[in-house]
ROSE-764693 format. One record per residue (C-alpha): residue number from 1; y, z, x; residue in one letter. Coordinates in pm, 1 decimal. Layout:
REM residues N
{NUM; {Y; Z; X}; 'A'}
...
***
This chain:
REM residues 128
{1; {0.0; 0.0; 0.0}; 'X'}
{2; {344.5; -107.8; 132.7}; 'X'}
{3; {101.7; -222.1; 395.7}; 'X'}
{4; {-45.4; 94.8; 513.9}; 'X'}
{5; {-348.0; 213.9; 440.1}; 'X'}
{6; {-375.4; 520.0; 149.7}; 'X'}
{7; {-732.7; 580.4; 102.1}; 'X'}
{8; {-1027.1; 619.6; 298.8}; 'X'}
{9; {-1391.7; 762.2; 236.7}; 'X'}
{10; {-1668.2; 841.5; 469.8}; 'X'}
{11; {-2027.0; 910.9; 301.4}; 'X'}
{12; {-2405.2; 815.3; 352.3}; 'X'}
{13; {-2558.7; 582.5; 103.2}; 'X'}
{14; {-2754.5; 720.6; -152.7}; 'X'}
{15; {-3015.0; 461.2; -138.0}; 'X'}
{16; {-3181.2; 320.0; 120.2}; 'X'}
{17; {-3096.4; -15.6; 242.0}; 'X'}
{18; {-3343.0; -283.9; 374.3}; 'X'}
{19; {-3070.7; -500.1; 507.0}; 'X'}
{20; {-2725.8; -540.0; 655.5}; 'X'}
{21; {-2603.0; -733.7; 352.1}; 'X'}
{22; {-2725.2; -501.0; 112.6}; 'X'}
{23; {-2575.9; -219.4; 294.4}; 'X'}
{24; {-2251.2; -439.2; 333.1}; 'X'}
{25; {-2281.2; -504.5; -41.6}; 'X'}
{26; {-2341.0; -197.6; -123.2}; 'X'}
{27; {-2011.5; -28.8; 65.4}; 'X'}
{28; {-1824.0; -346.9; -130.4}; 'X'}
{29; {-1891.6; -169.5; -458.7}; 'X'}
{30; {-1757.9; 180.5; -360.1}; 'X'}
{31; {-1418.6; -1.3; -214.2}; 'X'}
{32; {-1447.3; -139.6; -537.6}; 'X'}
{33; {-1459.9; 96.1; -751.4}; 'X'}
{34; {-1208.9; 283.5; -595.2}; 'X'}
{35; {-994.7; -47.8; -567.6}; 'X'}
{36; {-1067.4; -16.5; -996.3}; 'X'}
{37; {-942.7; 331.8; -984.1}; 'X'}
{38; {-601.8; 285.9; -814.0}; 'X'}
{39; {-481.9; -38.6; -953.1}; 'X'}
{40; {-521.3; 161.6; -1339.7}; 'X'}
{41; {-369.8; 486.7; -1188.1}; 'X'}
{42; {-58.5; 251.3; -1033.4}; 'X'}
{43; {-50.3; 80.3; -1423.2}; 'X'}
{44; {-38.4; 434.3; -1542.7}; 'X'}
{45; {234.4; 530.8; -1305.1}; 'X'}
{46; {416.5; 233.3; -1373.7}; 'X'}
{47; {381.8; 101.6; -1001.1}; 'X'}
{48; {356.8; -256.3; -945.3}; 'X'}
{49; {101.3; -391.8; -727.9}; 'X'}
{50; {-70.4; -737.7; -654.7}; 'X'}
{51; {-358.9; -840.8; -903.0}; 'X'}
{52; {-633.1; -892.2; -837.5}; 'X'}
{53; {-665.6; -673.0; -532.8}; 'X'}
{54; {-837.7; -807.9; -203.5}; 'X'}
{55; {-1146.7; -654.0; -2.5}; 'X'}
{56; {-1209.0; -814.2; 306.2}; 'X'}
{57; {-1553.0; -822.7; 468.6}; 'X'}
{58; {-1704.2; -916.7; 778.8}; 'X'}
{59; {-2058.1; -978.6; 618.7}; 'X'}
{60; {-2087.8; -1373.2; 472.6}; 'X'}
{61; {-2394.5; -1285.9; 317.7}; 'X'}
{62; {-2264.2; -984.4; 135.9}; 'X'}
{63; {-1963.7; -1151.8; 37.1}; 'X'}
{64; {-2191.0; -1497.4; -121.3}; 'X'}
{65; {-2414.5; -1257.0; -251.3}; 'X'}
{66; {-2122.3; -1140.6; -497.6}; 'X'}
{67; {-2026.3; -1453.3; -621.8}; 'X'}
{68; {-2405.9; -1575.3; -715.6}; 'X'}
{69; {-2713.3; -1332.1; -717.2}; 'X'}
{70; {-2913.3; -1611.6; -892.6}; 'X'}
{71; {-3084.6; -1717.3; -555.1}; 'X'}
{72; {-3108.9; -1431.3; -374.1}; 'X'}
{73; {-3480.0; -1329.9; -428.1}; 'X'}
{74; {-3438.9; -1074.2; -113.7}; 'X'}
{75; {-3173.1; -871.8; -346.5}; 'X'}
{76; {-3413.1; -827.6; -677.9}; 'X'}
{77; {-3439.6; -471.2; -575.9}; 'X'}
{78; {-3102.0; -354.1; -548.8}; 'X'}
{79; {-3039.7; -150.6; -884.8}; 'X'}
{80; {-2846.3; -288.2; -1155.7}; 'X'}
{81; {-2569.6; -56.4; -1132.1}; 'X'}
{82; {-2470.3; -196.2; -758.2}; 'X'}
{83; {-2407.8; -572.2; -933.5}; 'X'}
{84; {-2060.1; -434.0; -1119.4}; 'X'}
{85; {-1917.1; -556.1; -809.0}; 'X'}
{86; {-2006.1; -931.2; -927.2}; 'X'}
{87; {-1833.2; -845.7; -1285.9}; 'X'}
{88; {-1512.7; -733.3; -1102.2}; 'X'}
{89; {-1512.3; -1069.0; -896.0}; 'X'}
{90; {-1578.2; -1296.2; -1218.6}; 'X'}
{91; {-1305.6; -1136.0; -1434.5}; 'X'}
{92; {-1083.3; -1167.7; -1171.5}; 'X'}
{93; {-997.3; -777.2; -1114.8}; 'X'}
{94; {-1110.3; -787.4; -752.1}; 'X'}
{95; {-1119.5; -1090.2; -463.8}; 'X'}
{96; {-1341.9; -1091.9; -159.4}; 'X'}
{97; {-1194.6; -1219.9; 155.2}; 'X'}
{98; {-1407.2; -1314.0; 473.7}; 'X'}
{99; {-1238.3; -1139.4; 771.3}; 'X'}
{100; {-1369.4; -1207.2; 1157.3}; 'X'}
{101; {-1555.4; -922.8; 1257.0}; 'X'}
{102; {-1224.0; -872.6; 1604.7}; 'X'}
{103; {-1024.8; -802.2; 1289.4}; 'X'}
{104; {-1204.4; -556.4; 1090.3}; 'X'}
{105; {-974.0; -271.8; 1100.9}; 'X'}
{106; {-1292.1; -51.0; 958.3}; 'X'}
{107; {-1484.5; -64.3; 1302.9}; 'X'}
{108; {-1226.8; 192.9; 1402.0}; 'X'}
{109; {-1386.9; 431.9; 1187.5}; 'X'}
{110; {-1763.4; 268.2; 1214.5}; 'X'}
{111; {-1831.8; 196.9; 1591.9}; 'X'}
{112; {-1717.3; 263.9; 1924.7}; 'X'}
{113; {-1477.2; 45.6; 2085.0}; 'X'}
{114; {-1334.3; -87.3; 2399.0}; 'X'}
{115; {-998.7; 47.9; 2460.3}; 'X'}
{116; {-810.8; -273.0; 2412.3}; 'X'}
{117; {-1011.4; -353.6; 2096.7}; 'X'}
{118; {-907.7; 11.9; 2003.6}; 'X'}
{119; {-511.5; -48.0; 2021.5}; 'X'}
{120; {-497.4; -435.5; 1860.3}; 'X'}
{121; {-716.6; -218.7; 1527.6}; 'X'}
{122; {-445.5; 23.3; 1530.4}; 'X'}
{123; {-215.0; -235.7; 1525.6}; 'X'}
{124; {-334.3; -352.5; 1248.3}; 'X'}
{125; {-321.3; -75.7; 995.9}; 'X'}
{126; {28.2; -21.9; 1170.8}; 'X'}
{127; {-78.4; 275.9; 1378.0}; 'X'}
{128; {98.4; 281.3; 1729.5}; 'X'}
***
């Protein structure tokens, strides 16, 4: 917001995932939901803000699997309740942006980093 950062959440997944896209997909959901949560709490407010909001991922395959489940037999496990993400994208609420992976400002929190790699993330969410 006002491009800074306001929220942030930390937590292990409740289920267990048997890939990297469904773990990707998975963390889409909660950013999400809580995406859902703030754009109705700044309507309530009377705040504007930019509709529909934007995620940005580093996972293509999480990101496809979003737009089109239809062909993704590896996915036929994930429960229902993890494929509201896919109802947010096709009303429009939500849009999913590919991001490169040097740009993911979420590594910061996620991995460890190279000092240089470090400072341009900070940079990013305008941390100096």
């Amino acid at each position: 917001m006002a491009g800074a950062p306001v929220t942030w959440s930390s937590k292990h997944q409740s289920t267990i995932a048997l890939s990297m896209v469904e773990t990707e997909y998975v963390t889409m959901l909660w950013c999400a939901q809580q995406m859902v949560w703030m754009q109705a709490w700044l309507d309530e407010v009377g705040i504007e803000h930019i509709k529909p909001g934007v995620i940005k991922g580093d996972n293509r395959g999480a990101i496809a699997l979003t737009k089109n489940t239809k062909d993704h037999g590896k996915v036929k496990h994930i429960d229902i309740h993890h494929h509201y993400i896919c109802e947010l994208v096709d009303s429009s609420s939500i849009s999913l942006e590919q991001i490169s992976s040097a740009d993911n400002a979420a590594d910061l929190f996620t991995k460890p980093l190279s000092r240089n790699v470090h400072h341009h993330l900070l940079c990013i969410l305008n941390v100096d």
